[in-house]
Each structure stands twice: as C-alpha cells, then as structure tokens.
C-alpha positions in Angstrom: 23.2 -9.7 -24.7 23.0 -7.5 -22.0 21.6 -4.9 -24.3 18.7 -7.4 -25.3 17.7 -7.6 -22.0 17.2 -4.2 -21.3 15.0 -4.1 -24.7 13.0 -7.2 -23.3 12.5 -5.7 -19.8 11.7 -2.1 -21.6 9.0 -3.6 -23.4 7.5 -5.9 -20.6 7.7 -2.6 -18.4 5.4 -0.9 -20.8 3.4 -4.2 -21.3 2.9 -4.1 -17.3 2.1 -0.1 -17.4 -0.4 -0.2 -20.6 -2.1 -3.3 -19.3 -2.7 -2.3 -15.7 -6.0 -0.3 -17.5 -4.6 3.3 -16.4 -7.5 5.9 -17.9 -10.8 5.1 -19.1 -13.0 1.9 -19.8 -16.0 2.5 -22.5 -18.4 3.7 -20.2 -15.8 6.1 -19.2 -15.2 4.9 -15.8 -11.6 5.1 -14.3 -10.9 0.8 -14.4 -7.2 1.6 -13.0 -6.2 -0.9 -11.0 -2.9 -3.4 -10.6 -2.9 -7.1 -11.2 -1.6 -9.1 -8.7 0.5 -12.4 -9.7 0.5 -15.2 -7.6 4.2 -15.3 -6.3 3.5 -11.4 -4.7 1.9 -13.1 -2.2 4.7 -14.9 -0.9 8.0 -13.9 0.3 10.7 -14.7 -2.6 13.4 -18.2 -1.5 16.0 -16.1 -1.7 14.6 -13.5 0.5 13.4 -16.1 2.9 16.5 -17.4 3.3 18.6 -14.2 3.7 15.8 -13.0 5.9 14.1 -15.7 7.9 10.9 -13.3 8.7 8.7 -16.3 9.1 11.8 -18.7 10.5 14.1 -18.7 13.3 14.7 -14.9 13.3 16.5 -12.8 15.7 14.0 -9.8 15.7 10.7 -10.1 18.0 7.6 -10.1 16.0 4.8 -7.9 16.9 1.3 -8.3 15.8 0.4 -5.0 14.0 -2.5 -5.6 11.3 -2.1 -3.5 8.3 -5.4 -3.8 6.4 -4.7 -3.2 2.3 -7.6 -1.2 0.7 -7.8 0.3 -2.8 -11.3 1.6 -3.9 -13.4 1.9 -1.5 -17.3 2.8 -3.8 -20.1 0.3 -5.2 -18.8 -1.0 -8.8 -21.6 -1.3 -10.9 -20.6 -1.9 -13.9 -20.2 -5.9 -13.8 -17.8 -5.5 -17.2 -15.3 -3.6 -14.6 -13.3 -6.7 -13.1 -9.9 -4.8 -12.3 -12.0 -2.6 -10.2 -14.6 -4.9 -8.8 -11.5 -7.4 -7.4 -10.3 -4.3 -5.5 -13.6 -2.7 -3.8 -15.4 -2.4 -0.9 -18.4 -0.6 -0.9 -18.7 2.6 1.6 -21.3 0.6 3.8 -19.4 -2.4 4.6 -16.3 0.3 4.9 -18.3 2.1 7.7 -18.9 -1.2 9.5 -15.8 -2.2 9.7 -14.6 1.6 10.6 -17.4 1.6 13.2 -16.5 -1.8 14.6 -12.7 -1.1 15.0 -13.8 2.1 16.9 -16.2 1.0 19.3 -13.7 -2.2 20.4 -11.2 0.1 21.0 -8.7 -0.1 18.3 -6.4 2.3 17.9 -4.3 3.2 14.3 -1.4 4.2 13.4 0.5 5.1 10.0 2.9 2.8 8.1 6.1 5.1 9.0 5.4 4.9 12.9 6.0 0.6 12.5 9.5 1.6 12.5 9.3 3.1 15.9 6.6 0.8 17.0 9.3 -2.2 16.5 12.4 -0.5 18.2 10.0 0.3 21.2 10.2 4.6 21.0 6.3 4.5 20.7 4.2 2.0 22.7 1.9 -0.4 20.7 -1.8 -0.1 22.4 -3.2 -4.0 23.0 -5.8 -3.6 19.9 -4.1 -1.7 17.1 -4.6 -2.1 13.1 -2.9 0.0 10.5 -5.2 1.4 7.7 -3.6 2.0 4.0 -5.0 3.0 0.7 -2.9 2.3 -2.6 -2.9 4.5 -5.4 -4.7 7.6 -4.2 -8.2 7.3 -5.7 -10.6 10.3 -5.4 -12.9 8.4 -3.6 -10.4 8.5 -0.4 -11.2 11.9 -0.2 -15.0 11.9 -1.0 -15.7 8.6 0.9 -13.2 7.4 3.3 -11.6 10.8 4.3 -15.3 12.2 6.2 -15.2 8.6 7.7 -12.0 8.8 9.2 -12.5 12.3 10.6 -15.5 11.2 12.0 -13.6 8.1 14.4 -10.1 10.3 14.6 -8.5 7.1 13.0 -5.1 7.8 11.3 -4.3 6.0 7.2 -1.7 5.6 5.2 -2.2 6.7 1.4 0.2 5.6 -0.8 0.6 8.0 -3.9 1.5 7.3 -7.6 3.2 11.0 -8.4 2.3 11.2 -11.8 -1.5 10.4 -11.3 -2.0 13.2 -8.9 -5.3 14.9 -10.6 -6.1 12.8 -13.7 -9.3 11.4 -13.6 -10.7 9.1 -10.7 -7.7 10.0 -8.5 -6.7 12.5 -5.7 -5.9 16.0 -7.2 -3.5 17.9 -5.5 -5.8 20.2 -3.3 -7.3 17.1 -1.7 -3.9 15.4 -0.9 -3.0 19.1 1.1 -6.1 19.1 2.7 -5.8 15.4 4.1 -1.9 16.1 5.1 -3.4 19.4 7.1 -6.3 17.4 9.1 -2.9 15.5 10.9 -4.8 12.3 10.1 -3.4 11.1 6.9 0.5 9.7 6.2 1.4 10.2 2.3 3.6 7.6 0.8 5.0 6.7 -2.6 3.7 4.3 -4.8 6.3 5.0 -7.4 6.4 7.7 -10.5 3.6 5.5 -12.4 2.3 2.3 -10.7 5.8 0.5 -12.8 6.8 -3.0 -12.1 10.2 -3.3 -9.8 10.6 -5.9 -10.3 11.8 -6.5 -14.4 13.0 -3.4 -14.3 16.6 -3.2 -14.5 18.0 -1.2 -11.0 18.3 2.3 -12.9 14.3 2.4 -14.0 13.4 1.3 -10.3 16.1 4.0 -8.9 14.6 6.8 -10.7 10.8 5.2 -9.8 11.6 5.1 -5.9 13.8 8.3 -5.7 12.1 10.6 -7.5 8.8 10.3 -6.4 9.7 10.1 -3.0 11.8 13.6 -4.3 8.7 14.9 -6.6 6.0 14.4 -3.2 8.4 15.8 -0.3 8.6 19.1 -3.1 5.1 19.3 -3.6 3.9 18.9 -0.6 6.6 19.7 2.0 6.5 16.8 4.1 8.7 14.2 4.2 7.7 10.9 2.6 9.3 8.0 4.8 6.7 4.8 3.5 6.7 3.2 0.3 4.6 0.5 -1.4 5.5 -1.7 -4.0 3.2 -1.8 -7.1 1.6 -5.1 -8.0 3.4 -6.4 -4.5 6.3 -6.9 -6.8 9.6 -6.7 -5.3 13.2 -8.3 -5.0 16.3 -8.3 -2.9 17.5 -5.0 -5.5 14.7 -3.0 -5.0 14.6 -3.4 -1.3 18.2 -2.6 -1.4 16.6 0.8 -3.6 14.3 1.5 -0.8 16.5 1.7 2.2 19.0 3.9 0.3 16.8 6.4 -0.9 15.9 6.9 3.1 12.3 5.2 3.2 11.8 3.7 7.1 9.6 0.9 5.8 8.2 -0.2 2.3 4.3 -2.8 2.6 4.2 -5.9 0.3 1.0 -7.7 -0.3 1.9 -10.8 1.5 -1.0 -11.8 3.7 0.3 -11.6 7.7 0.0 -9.7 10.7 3.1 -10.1 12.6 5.5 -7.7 11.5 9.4 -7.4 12.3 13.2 -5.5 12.0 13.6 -8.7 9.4 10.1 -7.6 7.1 10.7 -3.9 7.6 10.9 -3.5 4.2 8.2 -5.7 3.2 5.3 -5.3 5.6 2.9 -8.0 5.6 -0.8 -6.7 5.0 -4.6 -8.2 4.8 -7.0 -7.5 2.1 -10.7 -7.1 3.4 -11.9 -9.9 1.0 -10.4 -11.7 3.9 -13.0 -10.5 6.3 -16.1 -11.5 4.4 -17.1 -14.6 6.5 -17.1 -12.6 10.1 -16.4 -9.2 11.6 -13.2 -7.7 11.4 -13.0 -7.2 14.9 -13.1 -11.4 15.3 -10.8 -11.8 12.3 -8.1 -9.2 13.6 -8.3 -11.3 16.9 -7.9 -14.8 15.7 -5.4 -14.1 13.2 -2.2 -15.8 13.9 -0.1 -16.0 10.7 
C-alpha cells in the first residue's frame, strides 16, 4: 500500500512540475509560472490549531508587509494566462517603487524578519519587504536598475535548477545582484516541486540541496525559503527549520507577521493594490 502511494504521489509530482508550463509557449515566450490552489491561501486546521498565528498567540505580532511579485514586464500575448495572472508592468512597478520612496518606507530582506521579531534590529514606523519568486531575467533587466536607483533592498527567491534557461536569471546576473549589497537570495526549491504530496524524502532533498547547491555557487549563505505554489504542511515546515532556514514566506494574504508564522510569512500580491496607491493600502491594512 504504502508503495502505491509513493507511485501516486510520484506521478502527481510530475503532473504538478510538467503542468506548471516550465519552457516555451508557441510563440516561444517563457509562460513559466505556478498555479496557485485555493487552500494556499489559507493557513491549514491543523496548523492553525498547533499554531494559533491569527488566535490567542503568545508571540507579539508586528506589521511588516511583504509584497509577493513574480514578473514584473507587459504580457502581450493575451493566449499567455499563467504569465498575465502574475505581472505587473515596469510602469505601475515604478509607481509603486516611487511612492514607497518618497513616503519614507524603508525595506528589508525576508532573512532580517527573524531579527526584526526578537528585537536585534529596530523596525522603522513605514517598512515593506519586497520579494520576487522564481528568479526571472526580467529582475535583473527591469526591477534590479529600479531598485538601485531608490537603495531599496529585495528578496529573490531562486529555483536552482533554472538558473540560466531561458526567461530566468543566469548565473552572472544573480553574482552581480548579491555584489550591489541590495539583493537577499533565497531558495525556491531544486525545480519549482510541490511539498506538499511529496513524500518527506523528495521535499528533503528539494529544501536541502538547493539551499546546499546556492550557498556552493554563490558563497553566501541562503537563510529564506519559499514554498512553491504556497504549498506547504506541518512536515515540510518541520524540513525547513532543520535544514537551518530562519524563515520560509507562504502566499497567505496578511501583514502582521510573528515567532508563531515564522515559517510561513504572510505576504500581499500587488493585484491587491489596483483600486488605490500602495502607500494607502500598506496603511489601512489590518489583517
């Protein structure tokens, strides 16, 4: 039986990875892009209940935005809708970027939350924390001069074996963004895989080695992790912790971050900022 299941799981692992439109569409455009299923965007019962982040916790919640971007271009092909969900084209990027500057915001990288939390760095009153999942090439050629420009720090979170194909960072770029002292790499896994149906020796070698594979490559130590598709369980947070991550983002929408969610940052997608500034919808955001 138990064999079975790790036939099943193998093949809906590889359903998840061939589905997920890594490569090429017909017009040869890179359409690589995760799909997210409802229940990502909500913290699991059994999680909830053995930690009450949004309950009677122990641990003092601190607002600390962490704003979720993927590509950040103009889609034009209308046929692209993987890539046209995740987008936001360079202008409105700019605005945003522009707006967070001149109203004072200041940023920070995912692995600083740790020490944001326990008080060892001091939280200025406007902050937001910028990431980018699954190292697209137009970080470097769009978002990179941006952020260079304001002296704002991001998060990019990395799928190892990606580094160079086509449409994402190549390893060059990702050295040049770690030497500018502006840009935290993460993991993102070996290859963008589904944790969660996974059985815990897949996700082991997915967390460990390319947190391993990146720290060798690189020579900096990778300390941030993001879960692919959002997708996660009380196992593979157990994963991250052991293989020495200090926090791990999730997809679920918040901005009050904990000790209890350490492992499962909430974030915002900018879809959410359509209707006014993000500077207004940063400030009124309560959840």
């Amino acid at each position: 039986m138990v064999f079975l299941l790790r036939i099943f799981l193998f093949y809906v692992y590889n359903f998840f990875k061939n589905s997920q439109t890594f490569g090429v569409n017909n017009d040869n455009e890179p359409i690589v892009g995760p799909s997210y299923l409802l229940n990502s965007f909500h913290l699991s019962k059994e999680l909830a209940l053995k930690n009450p982040a949004s309950g009677a916790s122990q641990s003092a919640k601190i607002k600390i935005p962490i704003i979720m971007y993927h590509h950040v271009e103009c889609v034009k092909n209308i046929k692209n809708i993987i890539r046209k969900r995740l987008d936001i084209s360079s202008d409105v990027f700019l605005k945003e970027l522009t707006e967070l500057n001149k109203s004072g915001f200041n940023t920070y990288w995912v692995k600083e939350i740790p020490e944001i939390i326990s008080g060892r760095i001091n939280l200025a009153q406007k902050s937001v924390v910028l990431t980018f999942d699954d190292g697209y090439e137009d970080f470097y050629r769009v978002v990179f001069p941006i952020i260079k420009k304001y002296q704002m720090k991001a998060t990019v979170f990395i799928i190892f074996d990606y580094i160079g194909k086509k449409g994402f960072l190549n390893e060059y770029q990702i050295k040049e963004l770690i030497d500018s002292g502006l840009v935290e790499i993460g993991s993102h896994t070996l290859d963008h895989a589904y944790l969660q149906l996974l059985p815990d020796s897949f996700s082991r070698r997915q967390i460990f080695e390319s947190k391993m594979l990146l720290e060798q490559r690189f020579g900096v130590k990778i300390e941030s992790f993001a879960y692919p598709y959002g997708a996660f369980n009380k196992n593979t947070l157990t994963l991250v912790k052991e293989a020495g991550y200090k926090a791990a983002v999730s997809v679920i929408p918040g901005v009050y971050q904990s000790h209890d969610n350490l492992f499962y940052l909430f974030r915002l997608r900018p879809s959410l900022f359509t209707r006014e500034t993000v500077v207004k919808f940063l400030e009124k955001y309560k959840k």
